[in-house]
mmCIF file of the N, C-alpha and C atoms, coordinates in Angstrom:
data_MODEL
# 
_entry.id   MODEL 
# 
loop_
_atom_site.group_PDB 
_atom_site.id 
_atom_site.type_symbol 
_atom_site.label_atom_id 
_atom_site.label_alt_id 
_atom_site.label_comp_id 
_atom_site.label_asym_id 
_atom_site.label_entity_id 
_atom_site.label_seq_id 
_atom_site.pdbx_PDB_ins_code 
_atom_site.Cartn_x 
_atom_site.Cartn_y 
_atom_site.Cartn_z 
_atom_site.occupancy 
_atom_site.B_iso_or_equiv 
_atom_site.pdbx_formal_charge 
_atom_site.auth_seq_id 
_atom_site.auth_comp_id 
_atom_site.auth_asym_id 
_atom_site.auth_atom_id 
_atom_site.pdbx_PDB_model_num 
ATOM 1   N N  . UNK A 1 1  ? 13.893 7.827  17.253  1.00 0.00 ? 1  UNK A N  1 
ATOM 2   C CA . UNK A 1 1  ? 14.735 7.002  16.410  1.00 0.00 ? 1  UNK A CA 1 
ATOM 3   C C  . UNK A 1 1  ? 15.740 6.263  17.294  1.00 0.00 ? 1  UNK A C  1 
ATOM 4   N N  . UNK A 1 2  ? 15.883 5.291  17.356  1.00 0.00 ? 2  UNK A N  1 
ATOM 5   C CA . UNK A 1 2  ? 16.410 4.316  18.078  1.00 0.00 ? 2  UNK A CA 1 
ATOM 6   C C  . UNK A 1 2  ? 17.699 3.464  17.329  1.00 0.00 ? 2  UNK A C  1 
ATOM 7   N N  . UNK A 1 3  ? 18.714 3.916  16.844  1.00 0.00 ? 3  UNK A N  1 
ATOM 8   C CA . UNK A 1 3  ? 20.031 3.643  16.000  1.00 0.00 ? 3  UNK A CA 1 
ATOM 9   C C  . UNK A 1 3  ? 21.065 2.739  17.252  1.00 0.00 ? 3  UNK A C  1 
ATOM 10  N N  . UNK A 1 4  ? 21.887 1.652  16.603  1.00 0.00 ? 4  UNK A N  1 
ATOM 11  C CA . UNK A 1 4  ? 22.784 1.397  17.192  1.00 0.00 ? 4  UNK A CA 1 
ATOM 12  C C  . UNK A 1 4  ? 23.684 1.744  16.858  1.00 0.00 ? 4  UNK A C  1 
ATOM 13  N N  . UNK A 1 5  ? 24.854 2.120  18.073  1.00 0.00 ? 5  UNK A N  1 
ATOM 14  C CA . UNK A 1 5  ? 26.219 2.588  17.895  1.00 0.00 ? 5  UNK A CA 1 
ATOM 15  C C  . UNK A 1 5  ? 26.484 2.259  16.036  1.00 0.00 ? 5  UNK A C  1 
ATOM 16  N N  . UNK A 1 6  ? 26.310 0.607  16.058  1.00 0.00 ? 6  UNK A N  1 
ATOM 17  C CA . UNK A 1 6  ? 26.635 0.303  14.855  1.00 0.00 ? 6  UNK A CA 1 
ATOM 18  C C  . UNK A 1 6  ? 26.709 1.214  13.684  1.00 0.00 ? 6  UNK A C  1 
ATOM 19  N N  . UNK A 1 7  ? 25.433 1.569  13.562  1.00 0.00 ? 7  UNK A N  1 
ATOM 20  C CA . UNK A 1 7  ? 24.210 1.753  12.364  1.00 0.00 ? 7  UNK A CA 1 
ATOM 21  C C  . UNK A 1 7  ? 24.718 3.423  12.035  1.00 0.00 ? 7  UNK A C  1 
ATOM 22  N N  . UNK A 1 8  ? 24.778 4.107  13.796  1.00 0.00 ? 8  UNK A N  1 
ATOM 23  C CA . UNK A 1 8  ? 25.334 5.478  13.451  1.00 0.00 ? 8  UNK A CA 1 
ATOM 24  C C  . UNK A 1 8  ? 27.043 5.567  12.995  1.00 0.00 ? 8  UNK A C  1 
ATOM 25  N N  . UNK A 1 9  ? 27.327 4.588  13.641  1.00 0.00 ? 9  UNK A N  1 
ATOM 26  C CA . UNK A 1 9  ? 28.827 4.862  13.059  1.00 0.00 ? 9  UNK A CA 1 
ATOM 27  C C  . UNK A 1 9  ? 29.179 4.625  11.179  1.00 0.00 ? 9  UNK A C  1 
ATOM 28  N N  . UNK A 1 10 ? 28.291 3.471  11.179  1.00 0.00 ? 10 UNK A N  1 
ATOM 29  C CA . UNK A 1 10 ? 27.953 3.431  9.418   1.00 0.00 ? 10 UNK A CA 1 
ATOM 30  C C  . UNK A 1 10 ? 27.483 4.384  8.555   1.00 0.00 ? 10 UNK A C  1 
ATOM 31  N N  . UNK A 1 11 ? 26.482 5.045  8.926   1.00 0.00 ? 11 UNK A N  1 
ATOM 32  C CA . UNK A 1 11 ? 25.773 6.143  8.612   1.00 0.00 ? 11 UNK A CA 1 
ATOM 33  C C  . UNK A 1 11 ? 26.695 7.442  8.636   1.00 0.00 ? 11 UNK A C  1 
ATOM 34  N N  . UNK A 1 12 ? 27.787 7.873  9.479   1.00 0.00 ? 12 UNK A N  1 
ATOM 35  C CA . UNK A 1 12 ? 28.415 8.624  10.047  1.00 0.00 ? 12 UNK A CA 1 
ATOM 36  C C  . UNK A 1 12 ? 29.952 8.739  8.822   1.00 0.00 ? 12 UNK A C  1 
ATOM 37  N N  . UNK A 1 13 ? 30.190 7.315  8.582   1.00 0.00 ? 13 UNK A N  1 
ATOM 38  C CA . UNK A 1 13 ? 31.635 7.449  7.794   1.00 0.00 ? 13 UNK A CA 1 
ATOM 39  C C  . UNK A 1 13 ? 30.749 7.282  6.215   1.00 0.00 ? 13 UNK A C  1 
ATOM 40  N N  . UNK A 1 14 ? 29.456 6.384  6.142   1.00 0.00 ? 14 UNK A N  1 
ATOM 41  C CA . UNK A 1 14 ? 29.117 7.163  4.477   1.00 0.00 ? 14 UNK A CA 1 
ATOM 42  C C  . UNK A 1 14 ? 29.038 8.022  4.208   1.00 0.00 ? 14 UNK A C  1 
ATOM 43  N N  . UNK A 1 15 ? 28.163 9.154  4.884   1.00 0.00 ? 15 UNK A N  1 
ATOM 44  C CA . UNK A 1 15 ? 28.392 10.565 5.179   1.00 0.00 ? 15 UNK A CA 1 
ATOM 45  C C  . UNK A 1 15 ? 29.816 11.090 4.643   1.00 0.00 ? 15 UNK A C  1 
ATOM 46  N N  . UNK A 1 16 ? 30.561 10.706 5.350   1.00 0.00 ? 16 UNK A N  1 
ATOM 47  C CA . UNK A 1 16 ? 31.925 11.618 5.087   1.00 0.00 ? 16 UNK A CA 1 
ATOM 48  C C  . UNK A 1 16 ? 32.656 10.606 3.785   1.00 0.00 ? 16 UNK A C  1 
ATOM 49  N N  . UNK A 1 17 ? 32.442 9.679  3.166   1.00 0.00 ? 17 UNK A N  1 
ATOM 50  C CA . UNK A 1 17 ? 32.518 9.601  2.037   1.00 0.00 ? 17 UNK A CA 1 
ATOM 51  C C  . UNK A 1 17 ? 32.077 10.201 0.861   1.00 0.00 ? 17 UNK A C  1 
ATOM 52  N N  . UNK A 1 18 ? 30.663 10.518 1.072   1.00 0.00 ? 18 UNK A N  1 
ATOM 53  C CA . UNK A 1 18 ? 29.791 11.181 0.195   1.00 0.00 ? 18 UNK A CA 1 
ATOM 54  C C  . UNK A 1 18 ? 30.240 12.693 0.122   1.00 0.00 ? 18 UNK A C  1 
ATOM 55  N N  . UNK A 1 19 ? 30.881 13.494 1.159   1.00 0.00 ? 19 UNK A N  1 
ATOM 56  C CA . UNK A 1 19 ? 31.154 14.503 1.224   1.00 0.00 ? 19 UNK A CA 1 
ATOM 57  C C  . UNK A 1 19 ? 32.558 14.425 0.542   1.00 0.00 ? 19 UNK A C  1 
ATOM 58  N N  . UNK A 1 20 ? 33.541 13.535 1.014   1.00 0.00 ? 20 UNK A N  1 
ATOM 59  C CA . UNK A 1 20 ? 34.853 13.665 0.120   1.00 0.00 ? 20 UNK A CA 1 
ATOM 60  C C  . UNK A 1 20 ? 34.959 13.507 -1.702  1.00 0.00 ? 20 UNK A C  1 
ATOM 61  N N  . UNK A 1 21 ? 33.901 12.962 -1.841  1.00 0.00 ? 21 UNK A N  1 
ATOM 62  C CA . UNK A 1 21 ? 33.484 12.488 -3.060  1.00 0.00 ? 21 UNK A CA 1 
ATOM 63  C C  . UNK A 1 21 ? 32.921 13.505 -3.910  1.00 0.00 ? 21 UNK A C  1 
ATOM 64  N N  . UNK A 1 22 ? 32.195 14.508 -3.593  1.00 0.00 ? 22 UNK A N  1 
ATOM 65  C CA . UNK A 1 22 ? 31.722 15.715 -4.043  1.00 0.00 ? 22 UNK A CA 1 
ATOM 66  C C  . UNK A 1 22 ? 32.674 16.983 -3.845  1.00 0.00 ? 22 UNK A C  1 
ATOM 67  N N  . UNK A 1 23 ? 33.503 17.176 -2.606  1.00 0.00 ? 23 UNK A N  1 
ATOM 68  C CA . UNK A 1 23 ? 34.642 17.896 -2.910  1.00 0.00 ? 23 UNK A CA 1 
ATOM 69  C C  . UNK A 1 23 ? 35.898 17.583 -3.467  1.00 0.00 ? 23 UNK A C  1 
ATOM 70  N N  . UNK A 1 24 ? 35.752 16.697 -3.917  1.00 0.00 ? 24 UNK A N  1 
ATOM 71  C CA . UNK A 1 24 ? 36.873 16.085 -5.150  1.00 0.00 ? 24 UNK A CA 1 
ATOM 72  C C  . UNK A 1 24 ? 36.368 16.359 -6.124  1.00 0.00 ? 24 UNK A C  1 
ATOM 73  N N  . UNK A 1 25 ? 34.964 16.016 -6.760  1.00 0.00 ? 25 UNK A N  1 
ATOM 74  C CA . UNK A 1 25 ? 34.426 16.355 -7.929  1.00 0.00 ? 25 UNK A CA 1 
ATOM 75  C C  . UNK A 1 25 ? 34.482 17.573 -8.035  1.00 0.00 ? 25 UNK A C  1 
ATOM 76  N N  . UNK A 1 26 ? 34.064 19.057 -7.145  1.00 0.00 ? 26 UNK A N  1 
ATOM 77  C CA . UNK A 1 26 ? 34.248 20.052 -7.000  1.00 0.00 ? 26 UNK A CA 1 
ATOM 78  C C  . UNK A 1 26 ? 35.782 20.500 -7.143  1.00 0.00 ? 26 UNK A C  1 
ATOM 79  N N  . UNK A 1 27 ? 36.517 20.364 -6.924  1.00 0.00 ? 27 UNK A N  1 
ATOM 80  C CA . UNK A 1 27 ? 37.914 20.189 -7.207  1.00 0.00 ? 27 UNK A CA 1 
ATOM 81  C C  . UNK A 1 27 ? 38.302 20.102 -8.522  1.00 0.00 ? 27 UNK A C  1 
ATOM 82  N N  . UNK A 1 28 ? 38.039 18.738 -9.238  1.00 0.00 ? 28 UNK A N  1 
ATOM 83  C CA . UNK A 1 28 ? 38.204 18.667 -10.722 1.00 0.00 ? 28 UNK A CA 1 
ATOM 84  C C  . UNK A 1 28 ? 37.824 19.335 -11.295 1.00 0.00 ? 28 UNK A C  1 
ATOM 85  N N  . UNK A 1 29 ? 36.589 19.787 -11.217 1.00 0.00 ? 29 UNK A N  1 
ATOM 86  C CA . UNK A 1 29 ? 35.971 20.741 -12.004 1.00 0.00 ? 29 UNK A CA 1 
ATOM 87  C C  . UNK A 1 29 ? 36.339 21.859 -11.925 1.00 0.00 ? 29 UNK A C  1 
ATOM 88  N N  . UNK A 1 30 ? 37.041 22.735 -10.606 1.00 0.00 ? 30 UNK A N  1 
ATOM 89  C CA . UNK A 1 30 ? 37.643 24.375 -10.920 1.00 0.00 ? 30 UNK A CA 1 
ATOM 90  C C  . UNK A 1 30 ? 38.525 24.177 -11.390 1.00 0.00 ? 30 UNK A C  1 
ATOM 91  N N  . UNK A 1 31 ? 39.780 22.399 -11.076 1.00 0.00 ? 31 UNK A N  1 
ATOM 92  C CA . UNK A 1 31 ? 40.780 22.572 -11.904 1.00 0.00 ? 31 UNK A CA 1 
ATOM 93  C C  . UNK A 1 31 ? 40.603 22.551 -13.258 1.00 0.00 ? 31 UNK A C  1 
ATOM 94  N N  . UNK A 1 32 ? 40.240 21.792 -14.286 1.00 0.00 ? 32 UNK A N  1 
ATOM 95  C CA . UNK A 1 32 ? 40.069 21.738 -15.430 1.00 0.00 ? 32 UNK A CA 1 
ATOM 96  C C  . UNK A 1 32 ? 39.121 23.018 -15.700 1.00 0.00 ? 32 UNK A C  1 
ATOM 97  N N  . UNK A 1 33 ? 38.375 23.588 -15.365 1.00 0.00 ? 33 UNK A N  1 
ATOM 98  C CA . UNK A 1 33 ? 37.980 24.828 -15.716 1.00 0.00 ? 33 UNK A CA 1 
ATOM 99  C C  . UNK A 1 33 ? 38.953 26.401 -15.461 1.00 0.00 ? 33 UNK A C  1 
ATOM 100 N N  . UNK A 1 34 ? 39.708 26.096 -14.909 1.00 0.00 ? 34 UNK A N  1 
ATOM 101 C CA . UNK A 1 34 ? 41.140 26.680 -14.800 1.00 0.00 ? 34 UNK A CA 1 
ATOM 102 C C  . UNK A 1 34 ? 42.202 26.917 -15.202 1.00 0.00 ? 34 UNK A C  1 
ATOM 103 N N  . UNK A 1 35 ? 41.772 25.114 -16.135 1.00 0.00 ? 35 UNK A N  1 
ATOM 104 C CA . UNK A 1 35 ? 43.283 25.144 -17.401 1.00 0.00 ? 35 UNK A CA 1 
ATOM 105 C C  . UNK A 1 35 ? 42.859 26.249 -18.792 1.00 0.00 ? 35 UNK A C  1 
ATOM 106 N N  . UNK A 1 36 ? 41.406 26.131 -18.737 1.00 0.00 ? 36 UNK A N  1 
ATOM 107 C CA . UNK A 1 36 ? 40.208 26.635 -20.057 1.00 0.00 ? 36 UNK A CA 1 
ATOM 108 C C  . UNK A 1 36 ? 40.603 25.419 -21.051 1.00 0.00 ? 36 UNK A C  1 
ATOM 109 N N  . UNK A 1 37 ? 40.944 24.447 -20.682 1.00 0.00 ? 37 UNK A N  1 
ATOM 110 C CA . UNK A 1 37 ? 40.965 23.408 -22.148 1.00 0.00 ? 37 UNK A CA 1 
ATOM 111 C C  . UNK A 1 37 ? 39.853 22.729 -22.640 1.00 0.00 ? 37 UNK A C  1 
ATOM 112 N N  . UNK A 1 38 ? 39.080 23.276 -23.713 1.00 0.00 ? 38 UNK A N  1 
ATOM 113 C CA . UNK A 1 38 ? 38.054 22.862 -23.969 1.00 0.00 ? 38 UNK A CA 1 
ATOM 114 C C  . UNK A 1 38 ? 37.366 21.219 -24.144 1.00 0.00 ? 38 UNK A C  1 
ATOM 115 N N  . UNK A 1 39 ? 38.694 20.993 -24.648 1.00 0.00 ? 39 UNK A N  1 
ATOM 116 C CA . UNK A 1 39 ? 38.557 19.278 -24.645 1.00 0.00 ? 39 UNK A CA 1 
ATOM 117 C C  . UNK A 1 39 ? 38.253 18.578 -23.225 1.00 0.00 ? 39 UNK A C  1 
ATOM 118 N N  . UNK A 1 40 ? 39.206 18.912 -22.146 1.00 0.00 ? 40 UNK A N  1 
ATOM 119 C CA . UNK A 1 40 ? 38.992 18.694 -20.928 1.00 0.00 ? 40 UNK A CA 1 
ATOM 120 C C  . UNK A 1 40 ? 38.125 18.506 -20.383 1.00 0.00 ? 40 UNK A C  1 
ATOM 121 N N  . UNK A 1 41 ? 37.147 19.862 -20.520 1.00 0.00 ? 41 UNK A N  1 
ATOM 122 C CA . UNK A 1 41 ? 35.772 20.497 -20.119 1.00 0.00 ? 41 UNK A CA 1 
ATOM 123 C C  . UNK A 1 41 ? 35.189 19.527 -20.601 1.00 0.00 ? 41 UNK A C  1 
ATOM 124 N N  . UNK A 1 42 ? 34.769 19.136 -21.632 1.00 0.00 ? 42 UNK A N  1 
ATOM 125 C CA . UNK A 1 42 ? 33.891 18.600 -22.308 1.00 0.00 ? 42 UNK A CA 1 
ATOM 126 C C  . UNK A 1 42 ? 33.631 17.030 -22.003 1.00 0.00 ? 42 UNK A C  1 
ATOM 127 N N  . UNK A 1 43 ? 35.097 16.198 -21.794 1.00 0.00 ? 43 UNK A N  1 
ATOM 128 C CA . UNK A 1 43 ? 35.463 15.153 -21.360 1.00 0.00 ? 43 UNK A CA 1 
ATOM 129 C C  . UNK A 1 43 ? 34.915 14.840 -19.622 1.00 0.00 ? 43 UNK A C  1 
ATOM 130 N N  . UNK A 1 44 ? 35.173 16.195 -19.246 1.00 0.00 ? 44 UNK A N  1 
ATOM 131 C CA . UNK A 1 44 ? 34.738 15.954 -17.946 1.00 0.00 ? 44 UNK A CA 1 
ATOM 132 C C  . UNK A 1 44 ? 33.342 15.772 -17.976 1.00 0.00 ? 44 UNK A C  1 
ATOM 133 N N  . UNK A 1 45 ? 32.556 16.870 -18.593 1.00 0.00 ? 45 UNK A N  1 
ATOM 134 C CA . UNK A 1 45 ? 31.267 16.815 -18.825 1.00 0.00 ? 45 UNK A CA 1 
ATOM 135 C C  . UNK A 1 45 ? 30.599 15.167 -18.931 1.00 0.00 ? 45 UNK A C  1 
ATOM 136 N N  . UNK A 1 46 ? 31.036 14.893 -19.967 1.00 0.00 ? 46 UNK A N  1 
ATOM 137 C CA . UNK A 1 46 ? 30.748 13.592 -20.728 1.00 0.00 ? 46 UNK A CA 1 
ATOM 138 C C  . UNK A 1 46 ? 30.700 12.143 -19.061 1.00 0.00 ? 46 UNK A C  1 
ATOM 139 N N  . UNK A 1 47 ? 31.760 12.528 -18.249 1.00 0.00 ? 47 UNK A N  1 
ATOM 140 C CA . UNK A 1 47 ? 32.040 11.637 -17.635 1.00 0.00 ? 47 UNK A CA 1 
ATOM 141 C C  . UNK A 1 47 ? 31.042 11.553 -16.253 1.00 0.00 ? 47 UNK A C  1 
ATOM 142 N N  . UNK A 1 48 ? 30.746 12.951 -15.867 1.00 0.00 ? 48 UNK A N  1 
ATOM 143 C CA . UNK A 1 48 ? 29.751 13.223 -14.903 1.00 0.00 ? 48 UNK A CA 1 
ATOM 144 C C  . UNK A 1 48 ? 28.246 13.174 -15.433 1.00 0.00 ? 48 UNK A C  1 
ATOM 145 N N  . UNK A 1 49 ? 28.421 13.125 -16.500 1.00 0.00 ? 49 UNK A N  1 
ATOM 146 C CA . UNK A 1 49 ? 26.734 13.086 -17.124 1.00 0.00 ? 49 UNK A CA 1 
ATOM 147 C C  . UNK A 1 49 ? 26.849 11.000 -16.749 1.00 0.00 ? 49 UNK A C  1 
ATOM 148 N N  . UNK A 1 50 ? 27.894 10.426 -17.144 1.00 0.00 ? 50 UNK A N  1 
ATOM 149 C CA . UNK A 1 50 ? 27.729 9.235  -17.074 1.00 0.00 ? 50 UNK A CA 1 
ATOM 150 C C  . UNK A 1 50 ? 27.762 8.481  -15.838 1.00 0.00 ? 50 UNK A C  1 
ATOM 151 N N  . UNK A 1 51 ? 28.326 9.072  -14.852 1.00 0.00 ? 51 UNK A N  1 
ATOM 152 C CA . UNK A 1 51 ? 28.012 8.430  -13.315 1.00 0.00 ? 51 UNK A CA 1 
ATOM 153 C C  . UNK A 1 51 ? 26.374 9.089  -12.937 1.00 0.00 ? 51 UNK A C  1 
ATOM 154 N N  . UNK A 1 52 ? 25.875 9.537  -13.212 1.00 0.00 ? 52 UNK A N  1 
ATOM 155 C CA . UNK A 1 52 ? 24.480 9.929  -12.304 1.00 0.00 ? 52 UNK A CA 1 
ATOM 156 C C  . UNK A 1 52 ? 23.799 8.693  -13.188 1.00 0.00 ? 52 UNK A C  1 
# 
């Protein structure tokens, strides 16, 4: 595989977007599952079913 500096450095910081992005989501989710507010839960639900 033959990558330029470029291509890996691009590849390298989406990466660590994609990772901050899922431990944030991971985050929201123990918090609001933490408060037990059902509405919350559910809202959150609703909102992650709608980004995929």
């Amino acid at each position: 595989m033959n990558y330029t500096l470029a291509q890996m450095n691009a590849f390298l910081k989406a990466e660590a977007r994609i990772d901050r992005e899922r431990l944030l989501a991971t985050l929201t989710v123990v918090s609001i599952g933490a408060q037990g507010d059902k509405a919350a839960i559910e809202r959150l639900q609703r909102e992650l079913r709608h980004e995929d």
